[in-house]
C-alpha positions in Angstrom: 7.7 36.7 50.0 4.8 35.7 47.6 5.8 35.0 44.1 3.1 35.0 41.1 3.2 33.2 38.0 1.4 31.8 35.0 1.5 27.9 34.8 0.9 27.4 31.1 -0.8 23.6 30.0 -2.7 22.1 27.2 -5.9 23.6 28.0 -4.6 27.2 29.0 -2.9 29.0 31.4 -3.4 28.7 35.5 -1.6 31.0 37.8 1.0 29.6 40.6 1.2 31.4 44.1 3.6 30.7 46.1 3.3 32.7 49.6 6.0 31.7 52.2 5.1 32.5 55.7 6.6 31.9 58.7 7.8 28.2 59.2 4.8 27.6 56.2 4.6 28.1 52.8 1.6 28.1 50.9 1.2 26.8 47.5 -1.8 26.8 45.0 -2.6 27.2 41.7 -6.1 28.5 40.2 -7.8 28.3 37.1 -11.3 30.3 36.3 -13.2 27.6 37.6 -11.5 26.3 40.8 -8.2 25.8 42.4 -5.8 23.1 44.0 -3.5 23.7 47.1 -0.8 22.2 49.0 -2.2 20.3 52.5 -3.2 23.9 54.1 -6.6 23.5 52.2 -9.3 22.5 54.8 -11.0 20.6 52.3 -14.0 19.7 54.9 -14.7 23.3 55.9 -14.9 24.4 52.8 -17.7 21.8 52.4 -19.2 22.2 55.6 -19.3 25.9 56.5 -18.7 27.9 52.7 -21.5 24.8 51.3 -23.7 27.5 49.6 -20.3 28.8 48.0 -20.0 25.4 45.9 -16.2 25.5 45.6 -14.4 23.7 43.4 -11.1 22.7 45.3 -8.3 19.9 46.0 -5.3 19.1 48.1 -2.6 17.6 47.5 0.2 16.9 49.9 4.1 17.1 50.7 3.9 20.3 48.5 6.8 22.7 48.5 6.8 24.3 45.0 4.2 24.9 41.9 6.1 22.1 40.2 5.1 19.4 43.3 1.7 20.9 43.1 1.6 19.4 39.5 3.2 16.3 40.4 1.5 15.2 43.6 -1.7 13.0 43.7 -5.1 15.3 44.6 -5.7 13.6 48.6 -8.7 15.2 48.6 -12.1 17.3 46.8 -14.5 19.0 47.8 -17.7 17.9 46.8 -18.5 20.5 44.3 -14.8 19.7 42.6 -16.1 15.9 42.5 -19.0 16.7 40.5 -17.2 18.8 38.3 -14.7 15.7 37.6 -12.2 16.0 40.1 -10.8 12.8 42.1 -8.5 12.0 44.0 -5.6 10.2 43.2 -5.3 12.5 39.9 -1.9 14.8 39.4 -2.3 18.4 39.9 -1.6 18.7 36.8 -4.9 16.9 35.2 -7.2 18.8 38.1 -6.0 21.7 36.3 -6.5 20.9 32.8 -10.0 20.0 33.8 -10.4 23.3 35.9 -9.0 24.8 32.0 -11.3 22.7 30.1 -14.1 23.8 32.5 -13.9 28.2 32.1 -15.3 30.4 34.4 -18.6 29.1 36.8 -21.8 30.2 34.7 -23.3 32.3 38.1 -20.2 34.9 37.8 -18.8 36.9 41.0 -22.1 37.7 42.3 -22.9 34.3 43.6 -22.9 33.4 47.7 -23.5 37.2 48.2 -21.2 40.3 48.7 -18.6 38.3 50.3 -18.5 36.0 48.1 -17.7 38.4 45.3 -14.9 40.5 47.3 -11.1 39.7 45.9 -9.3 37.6 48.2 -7.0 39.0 50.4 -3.4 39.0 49.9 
């Protein structure tokens, strides 16, 4: 099942996902600028092999639902989501007021190439 919905905070509105798989369920929540993810996220591949990409990501663990996503501590950034403010330690719920706060990237869709701009599956 995957379940969609709008997570409304001070500085707008995210969207919560919620895919359950089998014997996993994965839980994130994205705003224009970046997202944050339950313990799935592979923080240091996203920083090692999608570097170019410049993602702006955190984890946070022992996530079930959109409401622990909020709750939990951020374990880890990338290193484009530290620069833009980002630390761990902080509740899902500040990354994403930040991630708010922030709006879209300036480079649009089109940066990191064609791949890059394709819609992400599911």
């Amino acid at each position: 099942m995957v379940e969609v919905r709008p997570i409304p905070l001070e500085a707008g509105c995210a969207i919560g996902v919620i895919i359950d798989l089998p014997r996993t369920r994965l839980v994130a929540a994205a705003a224009p600028a970046g997202y944050i993810m339950c313990g799935a996220l592979d923080v240091g591949l996203l920083d090692r092999v999608l570097a170019a990409r410049r993602i702006v990501a955190g984890r946070a663990l022992g996530v079930r639902s959109v409401e622990d996503l909020l709750r939990r501590p951020l374990e880890s950034v990338t290193l484009a989501a530290r620069e833009a403010g980002l630390r761990e330690g902080m509740t899902g719920a500040e990354a994403l007021g930040l991630l708010l706060a922030m709006g879209a990237p300036s480079g649009g869709a089109g940066e990191g190439g064609a791949e890059a701009a394709r819609p992400a599956p599911g």
